[in-house]
N, C-alpha and C positions, 0 to 999 in steps of 0.2 A: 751743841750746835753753833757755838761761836764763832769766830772767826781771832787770831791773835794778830794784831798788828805787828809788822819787822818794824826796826830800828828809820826814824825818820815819815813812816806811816801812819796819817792821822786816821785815828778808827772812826768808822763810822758806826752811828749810831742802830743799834739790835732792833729790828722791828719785831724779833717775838718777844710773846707776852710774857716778863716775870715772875716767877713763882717765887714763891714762901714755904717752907715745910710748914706743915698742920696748917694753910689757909688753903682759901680757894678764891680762884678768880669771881670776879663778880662782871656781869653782861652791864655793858658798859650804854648808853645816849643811846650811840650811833649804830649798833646792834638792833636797840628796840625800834629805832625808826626806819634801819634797814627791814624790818619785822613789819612796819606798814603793808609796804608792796602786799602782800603774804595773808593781810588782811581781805586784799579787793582779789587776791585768786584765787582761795577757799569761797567767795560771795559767786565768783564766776562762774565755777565749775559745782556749785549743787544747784545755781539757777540753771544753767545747761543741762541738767540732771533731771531736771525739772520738768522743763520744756520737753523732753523726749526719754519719756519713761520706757523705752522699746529696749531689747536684750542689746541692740547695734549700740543705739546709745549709751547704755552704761557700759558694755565695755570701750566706747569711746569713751568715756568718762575720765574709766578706773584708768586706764593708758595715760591720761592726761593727770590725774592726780599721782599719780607716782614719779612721773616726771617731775611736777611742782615741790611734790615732797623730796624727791632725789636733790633737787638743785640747792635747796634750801639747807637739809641737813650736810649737804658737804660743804656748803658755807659756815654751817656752826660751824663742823669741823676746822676748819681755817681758821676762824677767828680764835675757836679753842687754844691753836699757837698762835697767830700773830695778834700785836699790840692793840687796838683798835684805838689807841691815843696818840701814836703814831701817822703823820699828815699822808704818807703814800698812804697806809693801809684806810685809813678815813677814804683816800680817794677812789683806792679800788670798791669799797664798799658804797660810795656814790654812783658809782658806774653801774655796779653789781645791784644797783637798787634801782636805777633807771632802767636797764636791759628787763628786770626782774617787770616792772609794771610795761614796759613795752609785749612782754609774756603773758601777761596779766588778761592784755586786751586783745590777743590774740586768740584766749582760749574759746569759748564761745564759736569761732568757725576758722577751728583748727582743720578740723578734716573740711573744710568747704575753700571757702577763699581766701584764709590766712593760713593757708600750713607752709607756706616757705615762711613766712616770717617768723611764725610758730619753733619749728625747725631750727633757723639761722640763728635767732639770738638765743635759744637753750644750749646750741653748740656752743656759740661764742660764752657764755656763761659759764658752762665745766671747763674746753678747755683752756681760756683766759685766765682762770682764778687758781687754776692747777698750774700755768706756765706762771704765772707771780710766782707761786710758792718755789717753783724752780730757781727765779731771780733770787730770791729772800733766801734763800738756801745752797747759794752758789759758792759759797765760802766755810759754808759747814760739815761735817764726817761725811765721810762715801754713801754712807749707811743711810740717813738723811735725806741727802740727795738722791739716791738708785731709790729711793720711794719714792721720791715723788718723778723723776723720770717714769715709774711705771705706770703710776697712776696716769697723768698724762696722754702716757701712750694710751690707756685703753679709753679713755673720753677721745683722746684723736680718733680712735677706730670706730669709736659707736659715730661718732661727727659726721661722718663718711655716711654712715646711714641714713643719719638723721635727716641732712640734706637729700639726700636721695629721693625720699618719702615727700619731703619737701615740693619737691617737682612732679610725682605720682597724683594718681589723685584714687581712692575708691579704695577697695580691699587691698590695691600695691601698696598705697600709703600708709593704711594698718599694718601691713604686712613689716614692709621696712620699719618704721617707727618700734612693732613690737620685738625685730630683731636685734635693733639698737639699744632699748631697756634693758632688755634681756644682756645684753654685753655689758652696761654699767650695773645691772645688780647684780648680776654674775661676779665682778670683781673683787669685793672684797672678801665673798668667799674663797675665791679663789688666791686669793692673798696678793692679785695683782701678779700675777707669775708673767714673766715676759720673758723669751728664749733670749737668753747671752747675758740679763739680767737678772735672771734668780725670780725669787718671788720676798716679797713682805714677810714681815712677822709682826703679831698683835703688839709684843713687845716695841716694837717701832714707831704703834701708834703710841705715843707716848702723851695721851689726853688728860687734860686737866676733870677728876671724875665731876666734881662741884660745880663745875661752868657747863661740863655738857647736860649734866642734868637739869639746871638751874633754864636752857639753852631752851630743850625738848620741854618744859613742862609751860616756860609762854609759849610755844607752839598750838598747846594744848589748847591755855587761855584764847589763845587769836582763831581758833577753832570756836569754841562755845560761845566764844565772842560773837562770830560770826552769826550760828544760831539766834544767839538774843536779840542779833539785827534783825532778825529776818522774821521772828517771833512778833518784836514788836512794830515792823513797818507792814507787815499783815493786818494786823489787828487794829493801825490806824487807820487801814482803806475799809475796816470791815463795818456794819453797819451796828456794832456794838450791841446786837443780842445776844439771847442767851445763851446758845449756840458758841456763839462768838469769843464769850467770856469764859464757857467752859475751856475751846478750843487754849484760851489764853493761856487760864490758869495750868492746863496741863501740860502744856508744852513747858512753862519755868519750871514748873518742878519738877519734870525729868530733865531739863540743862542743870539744874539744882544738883539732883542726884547723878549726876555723871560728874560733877562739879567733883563733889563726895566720894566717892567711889576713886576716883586718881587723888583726892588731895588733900582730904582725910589723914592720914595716915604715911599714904603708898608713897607718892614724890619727895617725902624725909626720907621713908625707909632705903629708898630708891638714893637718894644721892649721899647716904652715907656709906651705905654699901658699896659703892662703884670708888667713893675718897678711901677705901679702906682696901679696897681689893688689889692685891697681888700683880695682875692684869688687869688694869681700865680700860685696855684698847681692845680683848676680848669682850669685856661687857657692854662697852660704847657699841661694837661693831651689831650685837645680836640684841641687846636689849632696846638701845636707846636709835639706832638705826633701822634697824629692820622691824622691832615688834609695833612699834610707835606706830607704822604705820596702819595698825589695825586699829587703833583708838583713835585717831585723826580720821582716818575712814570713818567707821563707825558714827561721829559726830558730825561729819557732812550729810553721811546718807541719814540720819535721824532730823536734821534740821528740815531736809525736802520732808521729811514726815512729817514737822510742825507746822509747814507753809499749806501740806497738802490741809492736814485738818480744822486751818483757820480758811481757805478758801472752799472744801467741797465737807465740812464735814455731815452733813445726811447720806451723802452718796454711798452705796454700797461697796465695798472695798473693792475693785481688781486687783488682778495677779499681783501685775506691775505695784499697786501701791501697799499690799500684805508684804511683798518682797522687802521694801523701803522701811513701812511701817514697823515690824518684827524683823528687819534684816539688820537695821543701822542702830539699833541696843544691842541685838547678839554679837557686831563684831566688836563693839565697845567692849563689852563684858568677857568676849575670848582674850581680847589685847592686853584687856589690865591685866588679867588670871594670866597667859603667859610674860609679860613682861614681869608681875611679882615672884613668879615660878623662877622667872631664870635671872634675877637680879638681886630680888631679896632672899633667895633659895627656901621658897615654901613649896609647901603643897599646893596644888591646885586648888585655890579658896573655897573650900566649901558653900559658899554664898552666892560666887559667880555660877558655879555648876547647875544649881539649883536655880538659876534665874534663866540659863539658858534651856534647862528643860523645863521651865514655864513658858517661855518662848516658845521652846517647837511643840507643846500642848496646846496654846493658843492658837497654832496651825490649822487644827481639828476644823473647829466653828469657825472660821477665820471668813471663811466665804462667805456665811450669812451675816457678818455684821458691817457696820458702818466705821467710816474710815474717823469719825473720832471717837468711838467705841474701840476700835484696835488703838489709838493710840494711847487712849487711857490706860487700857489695858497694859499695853507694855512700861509706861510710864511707871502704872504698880508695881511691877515686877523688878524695874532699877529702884524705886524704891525701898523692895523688901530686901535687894540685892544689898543695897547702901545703907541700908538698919542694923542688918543683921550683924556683916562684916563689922558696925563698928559697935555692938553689942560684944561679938565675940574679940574684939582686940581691947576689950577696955583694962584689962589687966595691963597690957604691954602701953597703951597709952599712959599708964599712971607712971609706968618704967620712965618713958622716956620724957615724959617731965619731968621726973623728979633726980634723970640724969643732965638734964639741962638747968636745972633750978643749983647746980654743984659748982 
């Protein structure tokens, strides 16, 4: 992707990231602190989740977390090539981190009184940081560049929507809005095909496997992170009974055991696999883009289940909170199972299968108990989920210490 200077031509300076064979990039400051932002929109959006447990609402929600999740992971992607110790790229990811909290505070009444600004700076977000890459890439292979012309194009197309939904207000606004997602996650399966410009190939994406992993997996932390806020500024307002304390304790040890369950084992096996792989830009695309975002899900909708059972837990469950309660460890427990399925090429974990049909058994009586009774409940269940698994991998754990101990 370089660029060769002619004769008399001072070169300037590469703003993508250098590689090493057998290293891997490491996420650099400005990364983790553009990773702030990302902290206060995960807190956002499962308090808004919160607030209105109605079927309208969560899928106002889920609409709004996939967005957050889209804008973000195609930022790693970016960073994945460019330098981030490079002063433009610093600077884009300054901007890209102010827009991001200007996002931030939008969510909450997005569909009410902020959806054009909601809208305006999510555009300006994709297709801003996709036209850099176009600058940064102005001098490199066809190949290169006709990628990121495509990409581009289809953030400009969804843009068109976005704003649109912008200026709607009610079900037009959902409407547009879900047309626009639908066009940007539509893309990369579609390899980005653009008429008179072809389409992408995985091989184009040409990802660093170590950094995107490295990238997705404090995702994960700023995720559970999130929970442990919200675990513990519950539990400050609360009146420190026994009630209260049970609510506590169970809620850390299912953050605990989801902790375990991705990080355990799975985020090494996960980022050697993807440095070793043939195609990283197939695995980047399906495992650490799209499956991620069942496990990030999963960890918001579980934290509204920690919040609920340190504020109501005697109440008898509703729909709404068995949904939440047994909804947000089942998608945990799908995400990991397929992202180790399709990264570290296992079988479907025998440990997740079994926790998720504990999950929909606990269905059954689900109506007559109490919402920190269900939450315990599921709690056990990532628990026996997070035993078992590293029960059954302690052969391959002793492996791979004693291939890093070499």
């Amino acid at each position: 992707m370089s660029h060769v200077p002619s004769a008399g031509e001072v070169a300037a300076p590469s703003l993508l990231r250098p590689r090493q064979a057998g290293m891997h990039g490491k996420v650099t400051n400005i990364e983790l602190f553009f990773d702030l932002v990302f902290v206060y929109a995960v807190t956002q959006l499962s308090h808004t989740l919160l607030f209105d447990l109605s079927l309208l609402g969560a899928l106002h929600v889920l609409l709004l977390f996939l967005a957050v999740w889209w804008v973000w992971i195609f930022t790693g992607w970016i960073t994945n090539w460019l330098d981030p110790e490079r002063l433009a790229v610093r600077l884009l990811m300054l901007v890209l981190m102010f827009a991001g909290l200007l996002l931030s505070t939008a969510l909450p009444q997005a569909f009410d009184g902020h959806g054009l600004l909601f809208a305006s700076v999510y555009a300006l977000m994709q297709v801003g940081r996709s036209s850099f890459m176009v600058w940064v890439l102005r001098r490199s292979p066809q190949a290169a560049r006709r990628n990121f012309y495509r990409i581009t194009l289809w953030f400009a197309v969804a843009a068109v929507s976005w704003i649109a939904g912008g200026f709607q207000l009610g079900q037009a606004r959902f409407l547009c809005w879900t047309i626009a997602l639908g066009i940007e996650y539509l893309g990369p399966a579609m390899f980005f095909y653009v008429p008179g410009l072809g389409r992408s190939s995985t091989a184009e994406w040409d990802v660093e496997g170590g950094h995107m992993a490295e990238r997705c997996s404090l995702f994960v932390i700023i995720a559970l992170g999130e929970s442990v806020v919200v675990t513990g500024s519950s539990f400050a307002q609360s009146g420190r009974a026994l009630d209260a304390w049970l609510a506590f304790v169970t809620s850390f040890v299912g953050c605990v055991a989801m902790w375990w369950i991705y990080f355990d084992l799975g985020v090494e096996r996960g980022s050697r696999s993807i440095r070793q792989a043939a195609d990283p830009g197939r695995t980047a695309r399906l495992g650490y883009t799209y499956l991620h975002l069942l496990i990030v899900a999963g960890i918001v909708v579980s934290a509204v289940g920690d919040e609920l059972s340190l504020s109501q837990p005697h109440a008898l469950a509703s729909t709404a909170q068995i949904a939440v309660l047994l909804g947000g460890p089942a998608l945990y427990l799908l995400g990991n199972a397929l992202f180790k399925m399709t990264v570290i090429h296992t079988h479907f974990p025998l440990s997740h299968l079994v926790g998720l049909v504990l999950l929909l058994a606990i269905l059954v009586p689900a109506s007559t108990l109490s919402v920190l009774s269900l939450a315990a409940l599921s709690t056990l269940v990532l628990v026996v989920a997070a035993t078992w698994e590293t029960l059954s991998l302690r052969n391959l754990r002793r492996e791979l210490y004693a291939s890093a101990d070499q």
